[in-house]
N, CA, C and O atoms as a GROMACS GRO file, in nm:
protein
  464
    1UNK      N    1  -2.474   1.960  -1.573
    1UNK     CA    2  -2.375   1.955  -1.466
    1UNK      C    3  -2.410   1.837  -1.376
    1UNK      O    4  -2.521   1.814  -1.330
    2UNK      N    5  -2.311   1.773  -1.358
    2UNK     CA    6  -2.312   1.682  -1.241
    2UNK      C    7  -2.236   1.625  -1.142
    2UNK      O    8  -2.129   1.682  -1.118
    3UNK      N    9  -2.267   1.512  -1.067
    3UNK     CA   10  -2.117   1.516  -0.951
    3UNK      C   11  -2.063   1.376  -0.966
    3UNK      O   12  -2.130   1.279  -1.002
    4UNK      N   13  -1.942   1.376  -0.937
    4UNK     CA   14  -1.844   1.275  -0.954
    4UNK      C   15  -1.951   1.199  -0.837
    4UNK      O   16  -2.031   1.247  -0.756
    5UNK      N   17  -1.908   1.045  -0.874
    5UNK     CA   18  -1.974   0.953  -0.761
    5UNK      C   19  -1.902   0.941  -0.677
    5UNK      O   20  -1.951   0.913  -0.567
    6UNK      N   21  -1.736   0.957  -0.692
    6UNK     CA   22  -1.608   0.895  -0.617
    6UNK      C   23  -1.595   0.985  -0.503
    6UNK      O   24  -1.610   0.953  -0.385
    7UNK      N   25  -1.554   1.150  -0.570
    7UNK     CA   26  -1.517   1.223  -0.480
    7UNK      C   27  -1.640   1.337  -0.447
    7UNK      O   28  -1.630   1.411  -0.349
    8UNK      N   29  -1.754   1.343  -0.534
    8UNK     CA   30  -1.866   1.457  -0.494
    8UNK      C   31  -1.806   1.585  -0.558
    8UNK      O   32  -1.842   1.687  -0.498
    9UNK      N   33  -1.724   1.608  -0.662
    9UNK     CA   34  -1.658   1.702  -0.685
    9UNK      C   35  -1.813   1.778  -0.807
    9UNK      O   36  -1.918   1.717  -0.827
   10UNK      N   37  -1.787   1.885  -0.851
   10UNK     CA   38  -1.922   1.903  -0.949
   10UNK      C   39  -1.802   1.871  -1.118
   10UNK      O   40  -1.680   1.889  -1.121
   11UNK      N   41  -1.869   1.833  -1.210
   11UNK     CA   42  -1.829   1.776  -1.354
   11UNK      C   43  -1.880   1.924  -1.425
   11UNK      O   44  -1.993   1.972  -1.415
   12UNK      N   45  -1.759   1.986  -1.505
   12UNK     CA   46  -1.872   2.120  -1.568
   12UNK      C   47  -1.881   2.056  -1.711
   12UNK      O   48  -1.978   2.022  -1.779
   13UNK      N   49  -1.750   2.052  -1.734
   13UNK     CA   50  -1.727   1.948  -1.858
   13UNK      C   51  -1.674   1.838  -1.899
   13UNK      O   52  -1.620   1.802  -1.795
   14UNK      N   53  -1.653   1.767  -1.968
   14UNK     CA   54  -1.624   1.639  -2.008
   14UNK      C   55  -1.683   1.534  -1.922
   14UNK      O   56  -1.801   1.503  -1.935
   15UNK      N   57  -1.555   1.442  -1.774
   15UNK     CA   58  -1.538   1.343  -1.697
   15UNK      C   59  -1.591   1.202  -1.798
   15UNK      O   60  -1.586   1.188  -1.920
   16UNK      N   61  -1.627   1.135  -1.718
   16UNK     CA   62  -1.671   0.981  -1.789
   16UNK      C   63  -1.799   0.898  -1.727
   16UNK      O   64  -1.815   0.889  -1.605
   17UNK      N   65  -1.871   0.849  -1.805
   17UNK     CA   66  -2.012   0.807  -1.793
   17UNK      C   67  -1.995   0.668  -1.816
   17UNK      O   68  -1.963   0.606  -1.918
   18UNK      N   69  -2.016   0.639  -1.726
   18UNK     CA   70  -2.035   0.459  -1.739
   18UNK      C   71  -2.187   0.416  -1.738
   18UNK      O   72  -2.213   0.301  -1.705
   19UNK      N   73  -2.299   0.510  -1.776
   19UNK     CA   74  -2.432   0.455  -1.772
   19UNK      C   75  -2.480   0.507  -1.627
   19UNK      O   76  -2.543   0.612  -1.634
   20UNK      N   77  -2.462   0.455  -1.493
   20UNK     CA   78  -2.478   0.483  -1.410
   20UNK      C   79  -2.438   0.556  -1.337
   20UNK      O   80  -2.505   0.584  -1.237
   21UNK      N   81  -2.318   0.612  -1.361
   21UNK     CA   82  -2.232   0.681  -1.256
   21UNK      C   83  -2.135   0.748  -1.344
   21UNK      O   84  -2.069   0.709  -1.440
   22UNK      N   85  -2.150   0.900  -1.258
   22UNK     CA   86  -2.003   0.978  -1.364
   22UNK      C   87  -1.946   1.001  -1.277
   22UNK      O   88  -1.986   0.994  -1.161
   23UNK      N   89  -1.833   1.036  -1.316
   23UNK     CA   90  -1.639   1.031  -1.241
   23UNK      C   91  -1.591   1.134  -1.320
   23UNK      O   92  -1.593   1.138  -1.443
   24UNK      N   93  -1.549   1.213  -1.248
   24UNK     CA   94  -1.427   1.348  -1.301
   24UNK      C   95  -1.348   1.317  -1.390
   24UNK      O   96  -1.342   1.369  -1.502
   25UNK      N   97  -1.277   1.225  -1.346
   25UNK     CA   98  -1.187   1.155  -1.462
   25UNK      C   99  -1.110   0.978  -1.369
   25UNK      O  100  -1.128   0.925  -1.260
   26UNK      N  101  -1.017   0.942  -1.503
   26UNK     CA  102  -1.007   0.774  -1.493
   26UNK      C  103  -0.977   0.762  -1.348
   26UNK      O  104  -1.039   0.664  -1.308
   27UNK      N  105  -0.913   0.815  -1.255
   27UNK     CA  106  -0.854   0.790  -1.130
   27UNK      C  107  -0.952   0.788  -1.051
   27UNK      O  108  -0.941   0.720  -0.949
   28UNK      N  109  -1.066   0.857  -1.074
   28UNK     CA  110  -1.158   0.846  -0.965
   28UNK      C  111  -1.301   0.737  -1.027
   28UNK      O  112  -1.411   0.728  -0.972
   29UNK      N  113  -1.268   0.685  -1.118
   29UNK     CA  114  -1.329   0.573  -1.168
   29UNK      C  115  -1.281   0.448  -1.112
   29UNK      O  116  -1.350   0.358  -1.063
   30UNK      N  117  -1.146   0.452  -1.123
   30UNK     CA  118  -1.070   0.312  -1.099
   30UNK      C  119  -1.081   0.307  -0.892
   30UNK      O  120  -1.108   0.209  -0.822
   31UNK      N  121  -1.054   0.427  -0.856
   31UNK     CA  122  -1.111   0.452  -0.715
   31UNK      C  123  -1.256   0.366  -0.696
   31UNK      O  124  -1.231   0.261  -0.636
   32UNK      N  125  -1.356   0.374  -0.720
   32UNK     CA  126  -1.461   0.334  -0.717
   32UNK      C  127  -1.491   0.199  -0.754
   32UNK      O  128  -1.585   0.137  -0.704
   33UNK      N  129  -1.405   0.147  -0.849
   33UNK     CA  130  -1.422   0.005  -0.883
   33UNK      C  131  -1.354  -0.019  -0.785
   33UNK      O  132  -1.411  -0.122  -0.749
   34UNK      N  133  -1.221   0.008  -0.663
   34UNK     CA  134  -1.146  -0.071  -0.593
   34UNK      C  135  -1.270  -0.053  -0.488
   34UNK      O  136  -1.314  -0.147  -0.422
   35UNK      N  137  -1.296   0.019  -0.484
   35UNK     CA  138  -1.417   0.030  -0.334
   35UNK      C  139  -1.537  -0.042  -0.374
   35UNK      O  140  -1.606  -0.038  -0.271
   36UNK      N  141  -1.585  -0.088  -0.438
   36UNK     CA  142  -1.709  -0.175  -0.484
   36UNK      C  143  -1.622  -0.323  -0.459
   36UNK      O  144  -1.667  -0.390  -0.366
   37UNK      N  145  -1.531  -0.369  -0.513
   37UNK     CA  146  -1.432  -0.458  -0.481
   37UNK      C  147  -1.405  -0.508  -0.359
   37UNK      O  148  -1.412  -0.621  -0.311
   38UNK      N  149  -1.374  -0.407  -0.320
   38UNK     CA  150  -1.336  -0.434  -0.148
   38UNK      C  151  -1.457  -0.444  -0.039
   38UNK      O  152  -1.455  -0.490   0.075
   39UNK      N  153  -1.552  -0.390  -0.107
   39UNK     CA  154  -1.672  -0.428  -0.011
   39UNK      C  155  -1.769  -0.547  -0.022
   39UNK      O  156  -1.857  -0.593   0.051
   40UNK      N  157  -1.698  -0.590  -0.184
   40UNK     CA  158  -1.775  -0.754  -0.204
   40UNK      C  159  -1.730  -0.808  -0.113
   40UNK      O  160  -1.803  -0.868  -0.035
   41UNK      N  161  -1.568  -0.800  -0.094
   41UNK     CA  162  -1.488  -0.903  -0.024
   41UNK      C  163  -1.502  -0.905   0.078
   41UNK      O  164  -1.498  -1.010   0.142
   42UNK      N  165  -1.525  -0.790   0.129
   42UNK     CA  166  -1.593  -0.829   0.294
   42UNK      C  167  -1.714  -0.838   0.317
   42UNK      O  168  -1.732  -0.848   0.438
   43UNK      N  169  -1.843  -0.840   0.240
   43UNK     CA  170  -1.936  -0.921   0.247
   43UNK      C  171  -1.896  -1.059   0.267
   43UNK      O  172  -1.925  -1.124   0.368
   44UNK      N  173  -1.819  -1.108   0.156
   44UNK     CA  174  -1.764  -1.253   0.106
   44UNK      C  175  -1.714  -1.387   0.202
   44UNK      O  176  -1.756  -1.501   0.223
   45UNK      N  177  -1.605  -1.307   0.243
   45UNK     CA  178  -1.549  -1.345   0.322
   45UNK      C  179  -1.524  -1.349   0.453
   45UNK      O  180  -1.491  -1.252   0.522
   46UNK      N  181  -1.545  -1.494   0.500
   46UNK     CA  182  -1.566  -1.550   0.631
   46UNK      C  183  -1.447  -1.491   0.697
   46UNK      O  184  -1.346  -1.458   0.635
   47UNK      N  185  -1.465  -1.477   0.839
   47UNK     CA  186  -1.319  -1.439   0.961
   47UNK      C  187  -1.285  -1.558   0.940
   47UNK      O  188  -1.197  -1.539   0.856
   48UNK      N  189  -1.291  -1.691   0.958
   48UNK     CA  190  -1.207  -1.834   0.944
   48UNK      C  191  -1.130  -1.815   0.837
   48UNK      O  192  -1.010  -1.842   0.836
   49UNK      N  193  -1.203  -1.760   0.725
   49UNK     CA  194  -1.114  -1.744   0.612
   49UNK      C  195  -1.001  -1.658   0.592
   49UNK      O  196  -0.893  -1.699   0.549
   50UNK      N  197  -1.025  -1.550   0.620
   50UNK     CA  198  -0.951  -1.479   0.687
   50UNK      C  199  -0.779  -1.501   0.725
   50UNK      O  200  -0.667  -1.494   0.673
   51UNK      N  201  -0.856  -1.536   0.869
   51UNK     CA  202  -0.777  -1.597   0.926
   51UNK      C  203  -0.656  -1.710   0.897
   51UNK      O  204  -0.539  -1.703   0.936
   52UNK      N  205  -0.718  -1.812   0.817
   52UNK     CA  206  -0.630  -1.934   0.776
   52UNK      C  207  -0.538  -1.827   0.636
   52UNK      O  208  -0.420  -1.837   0.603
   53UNK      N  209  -0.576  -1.792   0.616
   53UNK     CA  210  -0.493  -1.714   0.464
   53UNK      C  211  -0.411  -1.654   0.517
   53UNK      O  212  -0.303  -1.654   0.459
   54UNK      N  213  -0.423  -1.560   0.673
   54UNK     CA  214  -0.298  -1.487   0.734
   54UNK      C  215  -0.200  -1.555   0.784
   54UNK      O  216  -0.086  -1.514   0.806
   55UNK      N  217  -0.260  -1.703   0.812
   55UNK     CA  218  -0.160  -1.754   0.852
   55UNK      C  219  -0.084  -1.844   0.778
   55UNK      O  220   0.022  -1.895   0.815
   56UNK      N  221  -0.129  -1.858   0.698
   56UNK     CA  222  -0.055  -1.954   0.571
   56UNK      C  223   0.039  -1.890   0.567
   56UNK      O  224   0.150  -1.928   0.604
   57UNK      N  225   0.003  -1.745   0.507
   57UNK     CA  226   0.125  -1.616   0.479
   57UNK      C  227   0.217  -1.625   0.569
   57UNK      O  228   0.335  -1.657   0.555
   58UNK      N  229   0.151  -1.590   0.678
   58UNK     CA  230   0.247  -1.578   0.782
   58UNK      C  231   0.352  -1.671   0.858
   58UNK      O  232   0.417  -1.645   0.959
   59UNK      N  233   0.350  -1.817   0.760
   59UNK     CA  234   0.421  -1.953   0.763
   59UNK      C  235   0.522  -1.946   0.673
   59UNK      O  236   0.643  -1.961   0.689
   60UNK      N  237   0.434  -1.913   0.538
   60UNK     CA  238   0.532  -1.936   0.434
   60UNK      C  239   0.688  -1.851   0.421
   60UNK      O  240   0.741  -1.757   0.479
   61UNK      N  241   0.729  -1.961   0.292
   61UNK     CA  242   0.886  -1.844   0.310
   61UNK      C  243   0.889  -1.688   0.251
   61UNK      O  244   0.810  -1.619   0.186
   62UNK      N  245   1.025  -1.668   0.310
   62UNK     CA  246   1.060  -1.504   0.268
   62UNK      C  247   1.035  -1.421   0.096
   62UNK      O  248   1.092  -1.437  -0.011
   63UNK      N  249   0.973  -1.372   0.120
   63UNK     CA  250   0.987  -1.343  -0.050
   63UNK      C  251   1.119  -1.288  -0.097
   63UNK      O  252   1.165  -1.289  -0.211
   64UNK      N  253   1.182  -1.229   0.034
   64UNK     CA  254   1.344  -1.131  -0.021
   64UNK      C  255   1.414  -1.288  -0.006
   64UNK      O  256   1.397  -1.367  -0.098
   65UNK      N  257   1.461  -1.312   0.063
   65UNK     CA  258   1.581  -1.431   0.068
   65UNK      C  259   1.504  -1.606   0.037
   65UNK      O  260   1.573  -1.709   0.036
   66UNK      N  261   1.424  -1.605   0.026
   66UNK     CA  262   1.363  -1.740  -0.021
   66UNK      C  263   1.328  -1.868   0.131
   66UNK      O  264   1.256  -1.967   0.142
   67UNK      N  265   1.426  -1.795   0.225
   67UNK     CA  266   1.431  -1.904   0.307
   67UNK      C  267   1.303  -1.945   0.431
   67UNK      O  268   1.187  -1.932   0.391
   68UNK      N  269   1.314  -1.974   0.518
   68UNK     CA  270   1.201  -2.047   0.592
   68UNK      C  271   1.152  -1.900   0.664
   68UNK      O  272   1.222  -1.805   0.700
   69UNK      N  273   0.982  -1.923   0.672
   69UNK     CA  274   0.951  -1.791   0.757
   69UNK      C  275   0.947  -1.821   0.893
   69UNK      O  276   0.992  -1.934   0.915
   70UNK      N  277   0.904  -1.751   1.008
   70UNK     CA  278   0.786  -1.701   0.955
   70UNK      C  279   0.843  -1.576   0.931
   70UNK      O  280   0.959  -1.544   0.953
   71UNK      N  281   0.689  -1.460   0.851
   71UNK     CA  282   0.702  -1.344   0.777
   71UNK      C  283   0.643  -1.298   0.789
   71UNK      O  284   0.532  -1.351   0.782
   72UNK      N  285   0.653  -1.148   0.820
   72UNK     CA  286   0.554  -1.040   0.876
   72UNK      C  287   0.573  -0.935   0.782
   72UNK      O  288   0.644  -0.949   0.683
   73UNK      N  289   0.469  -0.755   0.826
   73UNK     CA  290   0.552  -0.657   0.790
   73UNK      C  291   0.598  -0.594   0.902
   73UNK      O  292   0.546  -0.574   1.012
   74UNK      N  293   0.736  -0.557   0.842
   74UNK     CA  294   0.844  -0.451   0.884
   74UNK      C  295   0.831  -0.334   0.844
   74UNK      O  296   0.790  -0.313   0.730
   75UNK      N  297   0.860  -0.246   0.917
   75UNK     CA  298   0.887  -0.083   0.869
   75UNK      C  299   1.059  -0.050   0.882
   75UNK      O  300   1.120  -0.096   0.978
   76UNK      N  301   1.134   0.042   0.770
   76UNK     CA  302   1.214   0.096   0.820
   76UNK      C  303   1.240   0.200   0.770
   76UNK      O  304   1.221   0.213   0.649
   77UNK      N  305   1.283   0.286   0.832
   77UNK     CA  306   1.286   0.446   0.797
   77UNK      C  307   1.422   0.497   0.755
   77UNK      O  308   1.524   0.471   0.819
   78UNK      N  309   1.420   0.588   0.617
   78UNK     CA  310   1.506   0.638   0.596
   78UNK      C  311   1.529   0.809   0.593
   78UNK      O  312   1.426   0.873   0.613
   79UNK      N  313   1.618   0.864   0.577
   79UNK     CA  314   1.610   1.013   0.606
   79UNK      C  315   1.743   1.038   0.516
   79UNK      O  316   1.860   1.014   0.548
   80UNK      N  317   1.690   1.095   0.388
   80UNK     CA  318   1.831   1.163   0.286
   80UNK      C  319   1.815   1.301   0.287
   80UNK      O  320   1.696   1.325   0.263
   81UNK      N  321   1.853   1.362   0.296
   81UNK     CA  322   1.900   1.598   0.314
   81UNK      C  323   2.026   1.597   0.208
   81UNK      O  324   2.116   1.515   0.192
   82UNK      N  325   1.999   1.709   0.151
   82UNK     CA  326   2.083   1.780   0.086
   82UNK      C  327   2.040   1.922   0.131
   82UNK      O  328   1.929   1.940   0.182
   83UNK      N  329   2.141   2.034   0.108
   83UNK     CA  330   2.112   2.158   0.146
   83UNK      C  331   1.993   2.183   0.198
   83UNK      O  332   1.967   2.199   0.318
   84UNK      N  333   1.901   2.187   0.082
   84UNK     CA  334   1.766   2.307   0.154
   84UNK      C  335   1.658   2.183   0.123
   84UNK      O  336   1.549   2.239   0.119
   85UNK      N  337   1.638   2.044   0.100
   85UNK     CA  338   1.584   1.972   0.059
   85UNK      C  339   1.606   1.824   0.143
   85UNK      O  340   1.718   1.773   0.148
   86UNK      N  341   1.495   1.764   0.205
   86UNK     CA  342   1.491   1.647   0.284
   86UNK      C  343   1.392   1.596   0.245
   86UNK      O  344   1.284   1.644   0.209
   87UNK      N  345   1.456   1.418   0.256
   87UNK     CA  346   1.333   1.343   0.220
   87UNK      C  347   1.324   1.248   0.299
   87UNK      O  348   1.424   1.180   0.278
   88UNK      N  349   1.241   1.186   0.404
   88UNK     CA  350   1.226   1.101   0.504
   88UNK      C  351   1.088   1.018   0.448
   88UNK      O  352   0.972   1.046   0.419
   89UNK      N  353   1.184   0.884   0.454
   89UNK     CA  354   1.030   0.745   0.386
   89UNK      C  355   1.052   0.641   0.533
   89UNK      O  356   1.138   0.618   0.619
   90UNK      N  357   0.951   0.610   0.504
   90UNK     CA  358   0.902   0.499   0.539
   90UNK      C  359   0.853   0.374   0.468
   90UNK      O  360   0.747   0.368   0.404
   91UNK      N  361   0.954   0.260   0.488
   91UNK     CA  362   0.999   0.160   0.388
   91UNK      C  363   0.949   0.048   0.467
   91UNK      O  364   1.003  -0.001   0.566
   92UNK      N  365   0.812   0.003   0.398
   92UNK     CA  366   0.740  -0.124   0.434
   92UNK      C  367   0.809  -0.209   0.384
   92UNK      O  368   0.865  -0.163   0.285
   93UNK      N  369   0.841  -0.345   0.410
   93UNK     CA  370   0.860  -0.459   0.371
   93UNK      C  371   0.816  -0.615   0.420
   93UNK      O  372   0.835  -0.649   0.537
   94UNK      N  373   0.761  -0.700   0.328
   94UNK     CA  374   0.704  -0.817   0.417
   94UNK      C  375   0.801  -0.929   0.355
   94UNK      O  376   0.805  -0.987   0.246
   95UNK      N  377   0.878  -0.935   0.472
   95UNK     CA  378   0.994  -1.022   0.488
   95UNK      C  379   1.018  -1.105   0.605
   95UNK      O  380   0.920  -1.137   0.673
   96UNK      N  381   1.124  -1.142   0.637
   96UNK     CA  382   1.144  -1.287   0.782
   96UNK      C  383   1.261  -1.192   0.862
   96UNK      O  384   1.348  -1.128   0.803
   97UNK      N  385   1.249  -1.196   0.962
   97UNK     CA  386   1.293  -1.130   1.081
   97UNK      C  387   1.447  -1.035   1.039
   97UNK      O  388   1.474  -0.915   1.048
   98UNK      N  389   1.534  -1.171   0.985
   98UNK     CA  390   1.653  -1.108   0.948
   98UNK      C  391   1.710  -0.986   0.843
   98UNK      O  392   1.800  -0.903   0.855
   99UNK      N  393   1.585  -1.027   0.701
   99UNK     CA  394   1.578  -0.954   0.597
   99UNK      C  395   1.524  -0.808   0.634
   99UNK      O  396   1.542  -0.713   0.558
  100UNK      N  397   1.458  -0.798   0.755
  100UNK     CA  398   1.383  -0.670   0.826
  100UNK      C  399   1.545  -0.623   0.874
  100UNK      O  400   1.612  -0.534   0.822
  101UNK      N  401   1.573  -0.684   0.955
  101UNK     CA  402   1.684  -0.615   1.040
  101UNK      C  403   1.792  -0.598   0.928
  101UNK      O  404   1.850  -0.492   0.953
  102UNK      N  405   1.844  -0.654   0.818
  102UNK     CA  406   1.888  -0.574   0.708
  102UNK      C  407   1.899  -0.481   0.669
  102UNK      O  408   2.003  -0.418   0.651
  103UNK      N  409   1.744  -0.442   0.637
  103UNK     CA  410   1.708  -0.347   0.592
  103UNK      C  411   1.684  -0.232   0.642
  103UNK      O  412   1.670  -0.129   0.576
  104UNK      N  413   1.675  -0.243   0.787
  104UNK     CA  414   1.714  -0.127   0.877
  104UNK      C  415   1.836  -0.120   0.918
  104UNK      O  416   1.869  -0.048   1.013
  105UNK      N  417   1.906  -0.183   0.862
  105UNK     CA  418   2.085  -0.132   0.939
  105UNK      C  419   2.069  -0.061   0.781
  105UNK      O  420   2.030   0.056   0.777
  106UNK      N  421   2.093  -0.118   0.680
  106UNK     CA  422   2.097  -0.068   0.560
  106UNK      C  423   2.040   0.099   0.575
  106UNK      O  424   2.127   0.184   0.556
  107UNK      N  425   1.926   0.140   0.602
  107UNK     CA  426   1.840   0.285   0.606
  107UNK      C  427   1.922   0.339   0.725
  107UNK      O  428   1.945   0.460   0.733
  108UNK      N  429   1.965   0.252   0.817
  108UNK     CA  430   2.049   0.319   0.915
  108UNK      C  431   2.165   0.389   0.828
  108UNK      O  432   2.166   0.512   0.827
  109UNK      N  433   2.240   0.335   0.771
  109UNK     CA  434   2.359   0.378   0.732
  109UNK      C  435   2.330   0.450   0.636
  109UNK      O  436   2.417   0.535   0.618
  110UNK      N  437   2.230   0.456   0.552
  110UNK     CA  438   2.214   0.592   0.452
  110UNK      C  439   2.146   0.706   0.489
  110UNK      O  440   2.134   0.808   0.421
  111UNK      N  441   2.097   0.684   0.610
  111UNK     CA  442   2.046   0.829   0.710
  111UNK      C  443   2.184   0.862   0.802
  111UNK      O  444   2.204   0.978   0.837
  112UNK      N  445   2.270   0.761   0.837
  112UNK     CA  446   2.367   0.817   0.916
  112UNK      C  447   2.473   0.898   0.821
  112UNK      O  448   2.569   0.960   0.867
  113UNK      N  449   2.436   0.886   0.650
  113UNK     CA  450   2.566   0.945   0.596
  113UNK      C  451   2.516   1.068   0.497
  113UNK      O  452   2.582   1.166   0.464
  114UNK      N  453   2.402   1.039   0.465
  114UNK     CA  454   2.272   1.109   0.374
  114UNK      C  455   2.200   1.175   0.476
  114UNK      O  456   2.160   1.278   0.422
  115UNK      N  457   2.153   1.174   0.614
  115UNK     CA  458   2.049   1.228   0.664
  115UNK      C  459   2.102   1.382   0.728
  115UNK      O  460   2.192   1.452   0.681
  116UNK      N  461   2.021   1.408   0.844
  116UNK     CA  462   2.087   1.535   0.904
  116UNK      C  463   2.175   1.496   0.947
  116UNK      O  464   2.254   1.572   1.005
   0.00000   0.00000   0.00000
């Protein structure tokens, strides 16, 4: 018997052995490679660096309409109900000012006709 490295869960049977480390199963393997990953990178990587990469992004053009940025993320929220069943998202998008406000008139109007 042993314990997942990812989540601490106990293994009675099967999971997966990579030599060093066992995992319940593939999801909490691939979990663990993103977190070994992500902690190189912030060893790695300088705040200057950082920095200049957010703002490149944050220069370049729109990925929805192609045109000049700058480009951030947006949130916009939608809300669809039927009888006894509702579903309310929250709809990230990294787009340029206008393509945001789009996309919330857009969630506007399918919560104003779909929502409560």
């Amino acid at each position: 018997m042993s314990e997942c490295t990812t989540c601490g869960e106990f293994i009675l049977f099967g999971g997966i052995n990579d030599g060093q480390h066992h995992f319940c199963n593939e999801k909490c393997r691939q979990r663990f490679g993103l977190a070994v990953i992500e902690q190189l990178a912030q060893e790695h990587l300088s705040d200057d660096l950082v920095e200049q990469q957010v703002t490149e992004l944050h220069q370049s053009d729109c990925p929805c309409c192609l045109g000049r940025g700058p480009i951030d993320f947006h949130h916009s929220y939608r809300c669809v109900s039927l009888i006894v069943l509702t579903r309310s998202q929250t709809i990230p998008q990294l787009s340029c000012r206008s393509c945001a406000r789009s996309a919330k008139w857009k969630n506007l109007f399918v919560t104003g006709f779909f929502g409560w």
